[in-house]
C-alpha positions in Angstrom: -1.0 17.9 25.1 1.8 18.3 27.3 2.0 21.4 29.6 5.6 22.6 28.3 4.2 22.2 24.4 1.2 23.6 25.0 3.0 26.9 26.7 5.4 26.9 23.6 2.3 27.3 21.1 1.1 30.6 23.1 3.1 32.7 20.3 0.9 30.6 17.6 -2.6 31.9 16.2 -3.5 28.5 16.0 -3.5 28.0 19.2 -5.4 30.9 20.5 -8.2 30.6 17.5 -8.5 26.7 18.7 -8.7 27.7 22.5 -11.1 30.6 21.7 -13.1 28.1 19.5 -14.0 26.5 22.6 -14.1 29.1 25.5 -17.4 30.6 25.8 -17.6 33.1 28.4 -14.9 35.5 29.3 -11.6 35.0 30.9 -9.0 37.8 32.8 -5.2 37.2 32.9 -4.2 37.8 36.4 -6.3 40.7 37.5 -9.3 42.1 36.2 -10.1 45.8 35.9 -11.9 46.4 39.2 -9.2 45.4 41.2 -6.5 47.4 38.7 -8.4 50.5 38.7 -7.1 52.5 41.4 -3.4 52.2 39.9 -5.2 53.0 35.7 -6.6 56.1 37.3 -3.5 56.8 39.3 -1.3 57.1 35.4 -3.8 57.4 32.9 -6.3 59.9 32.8 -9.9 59.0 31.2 -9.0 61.5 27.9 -5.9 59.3 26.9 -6.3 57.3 24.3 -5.6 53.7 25.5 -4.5 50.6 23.9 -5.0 47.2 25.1 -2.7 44.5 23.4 -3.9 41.3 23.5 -7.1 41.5 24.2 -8.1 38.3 24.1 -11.9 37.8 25.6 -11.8 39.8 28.7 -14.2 42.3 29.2 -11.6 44.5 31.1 -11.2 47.2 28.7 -15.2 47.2 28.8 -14.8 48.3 32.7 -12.7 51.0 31.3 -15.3 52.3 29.1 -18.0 52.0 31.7 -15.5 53.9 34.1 -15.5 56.9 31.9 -12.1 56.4 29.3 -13.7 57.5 25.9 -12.0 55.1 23.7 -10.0 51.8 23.9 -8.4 50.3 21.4 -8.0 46.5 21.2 -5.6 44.0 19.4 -5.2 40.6 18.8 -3.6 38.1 17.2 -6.7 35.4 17.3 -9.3 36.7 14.5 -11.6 34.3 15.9 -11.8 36.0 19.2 -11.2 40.0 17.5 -14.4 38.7 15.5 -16.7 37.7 18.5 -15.3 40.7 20.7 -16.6 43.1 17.7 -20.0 40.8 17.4 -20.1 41.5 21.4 -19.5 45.1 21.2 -21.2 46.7 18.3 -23.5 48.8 19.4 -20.2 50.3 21.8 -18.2 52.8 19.5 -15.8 53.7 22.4 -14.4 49.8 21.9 -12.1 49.2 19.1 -10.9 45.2 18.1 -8.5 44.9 15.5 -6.9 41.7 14.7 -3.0 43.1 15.1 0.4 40.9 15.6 1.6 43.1 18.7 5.5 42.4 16.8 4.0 44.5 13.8 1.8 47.3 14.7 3.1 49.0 11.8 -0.7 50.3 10.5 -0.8 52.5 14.3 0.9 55.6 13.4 4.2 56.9 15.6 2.4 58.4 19.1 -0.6 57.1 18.3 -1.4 56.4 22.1 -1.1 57.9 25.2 -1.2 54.5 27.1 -0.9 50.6 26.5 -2.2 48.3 28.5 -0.7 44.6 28.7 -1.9 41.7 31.2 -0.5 38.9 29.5 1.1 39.2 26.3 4.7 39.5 26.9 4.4 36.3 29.2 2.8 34.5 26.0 6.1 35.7 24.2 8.2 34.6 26.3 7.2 31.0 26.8 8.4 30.3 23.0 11.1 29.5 20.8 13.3 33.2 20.5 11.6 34.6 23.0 13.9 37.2 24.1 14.4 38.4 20.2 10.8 38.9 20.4 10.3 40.2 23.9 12.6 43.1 22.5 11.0 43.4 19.2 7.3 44.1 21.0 8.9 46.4 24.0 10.6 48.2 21.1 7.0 49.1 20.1 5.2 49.7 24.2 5.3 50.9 26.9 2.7 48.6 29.4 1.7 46.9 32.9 3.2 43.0 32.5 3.8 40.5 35.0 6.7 38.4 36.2 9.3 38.7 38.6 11.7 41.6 39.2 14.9 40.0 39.2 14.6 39.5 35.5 11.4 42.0 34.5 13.4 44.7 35.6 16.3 43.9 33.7 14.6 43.3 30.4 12.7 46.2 30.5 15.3 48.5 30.6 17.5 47.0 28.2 14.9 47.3 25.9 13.9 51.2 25.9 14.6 54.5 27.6 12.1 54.5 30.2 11.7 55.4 33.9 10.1 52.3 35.8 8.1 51.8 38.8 6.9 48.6 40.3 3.6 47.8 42.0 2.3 44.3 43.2 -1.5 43.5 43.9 -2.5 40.0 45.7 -3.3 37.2 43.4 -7.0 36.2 43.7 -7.2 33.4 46.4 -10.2 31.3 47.5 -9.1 30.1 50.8 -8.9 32.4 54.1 -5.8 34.9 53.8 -2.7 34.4 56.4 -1.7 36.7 57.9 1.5 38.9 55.8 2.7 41.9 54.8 0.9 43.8 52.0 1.2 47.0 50.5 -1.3 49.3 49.1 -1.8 49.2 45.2 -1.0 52.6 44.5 2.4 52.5 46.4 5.7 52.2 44.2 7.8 49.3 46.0 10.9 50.7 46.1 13.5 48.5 44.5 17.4 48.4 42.6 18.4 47.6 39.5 18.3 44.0 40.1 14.7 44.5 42.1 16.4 42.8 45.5 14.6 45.4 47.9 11.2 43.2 46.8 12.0 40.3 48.5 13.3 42.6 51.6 9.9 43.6 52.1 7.5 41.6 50.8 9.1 38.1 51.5 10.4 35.5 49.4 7.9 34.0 46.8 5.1 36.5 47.4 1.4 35.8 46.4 1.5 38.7 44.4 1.4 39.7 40.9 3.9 42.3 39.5 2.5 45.6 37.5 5.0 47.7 35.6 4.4 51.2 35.3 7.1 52.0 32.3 7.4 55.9 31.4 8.9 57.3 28.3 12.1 59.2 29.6 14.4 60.2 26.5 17.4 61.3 29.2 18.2 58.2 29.5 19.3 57.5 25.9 23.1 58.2 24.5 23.6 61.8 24.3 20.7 63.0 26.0 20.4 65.4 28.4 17.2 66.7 28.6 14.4 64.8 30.1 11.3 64.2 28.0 8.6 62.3 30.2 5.6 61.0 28.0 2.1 60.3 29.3 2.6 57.0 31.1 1.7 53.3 31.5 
């Protein structure tokens, strides 16, 4: 299968029951919890309740558990994976799998969560057909950590939803010896405009990095608002 059909089927169930048919152990988009935790514990403290949209077979929201959150929450759109995941974890209450279309969360009540949690899934949605339709339709529903790069992240996010942003990066994994470059500490907001130029100012251009998004519920920013309303973030 070609590379550009294959990316173009990551909105399908299909595809993901197929390719988690045949994946045995499991697998981390991007970063895994261990590196992420200084910035989880930073916005979301271990009483929140926590959602984790899709899920697929990492054992990330695990770490969370064994870190001290009390309950995560996790959806997916592959039943084969939801399946093995609540095979995997059933003698673990605190972890919750729930085969869910992140587009239609409609059986979660209104402020159900205090936090949600994405590596991955927006990226999925926006390798198909409509994606921006849809990329709308599930931030219309989230607020999350997503990757991708600022100069159009940024953008998309805050057309989408009334919320305060703040950008951190963490180094991609790499096997080979580091150069040496500028980095900057995980828990350290980059500073950045409305079109996220500063990035490249002081990271470089092309960074090895990946982009976490740290989106806040802030009702001032809506038409006719203007009181400020912060929610609990991430």
């Amino acid at each position: 299968m070609r590379l550009g059909t294959m990316m173009q089927d990551y909105g399908k169930p299909s595809y993901w029951d197929e390719r988690y048919s045949n994946e045995s152990g499991p697998f981390d988009w991007y970063q895994n919890f261990n590196a992420l935790a200084p910035l989880i514990h930073l916005y979301v403290p271990l009483h929140h309740q926590v959602l984790v949209v899709g899920c697929g077979n990492s054992d990330f929201s695990e770490g969370m558990v064994n870190d001290g959150y009390r309950e995560v929450v996790n959806i997916d759109i592959s039943s084969v994976v939801i399946e093995a995941m609540q095979r995997k974890y059933s003698d673990r209450p605190q972890l919750k799998y729930i085969r869910m279309d992140v587009l239609d969360m409609g059986a979660f009540q209104t402020g159900s969560f205090d936090a949600v949690v994405d590596k991955g899934t927006l990226d999925a949605l926006m390798c198909g057909k409509n994606s921006k339709q849809l990329a709308a339709k599930m931030l219309k529903e989230i607020e999350r950590i997503t990757y991708g790069a600022p100069n159009y992240r940024l953008r998309l996010l805050r057309d989408s939803c009334s919320w305060t942003i703040k950008l951190h990066v963490i180094e991609k994994f790499v096997l080979e010896e580091k150069t040496e470059r500028l980095t900057w500490e995980l828990t350290n907001p980059v500073p950045l405009d409305d079109e996220g130029s500063p990035v490249e100012a002081i990271l470089g251009q092309n960074p090895d990095v990946h982009y976490i998004y740290i989106c806040i519920k802030d009702y001032s920013l809506r038409p006719g608002m203007k009181s400020m309303n912060v929610s609990n973030p991430l």
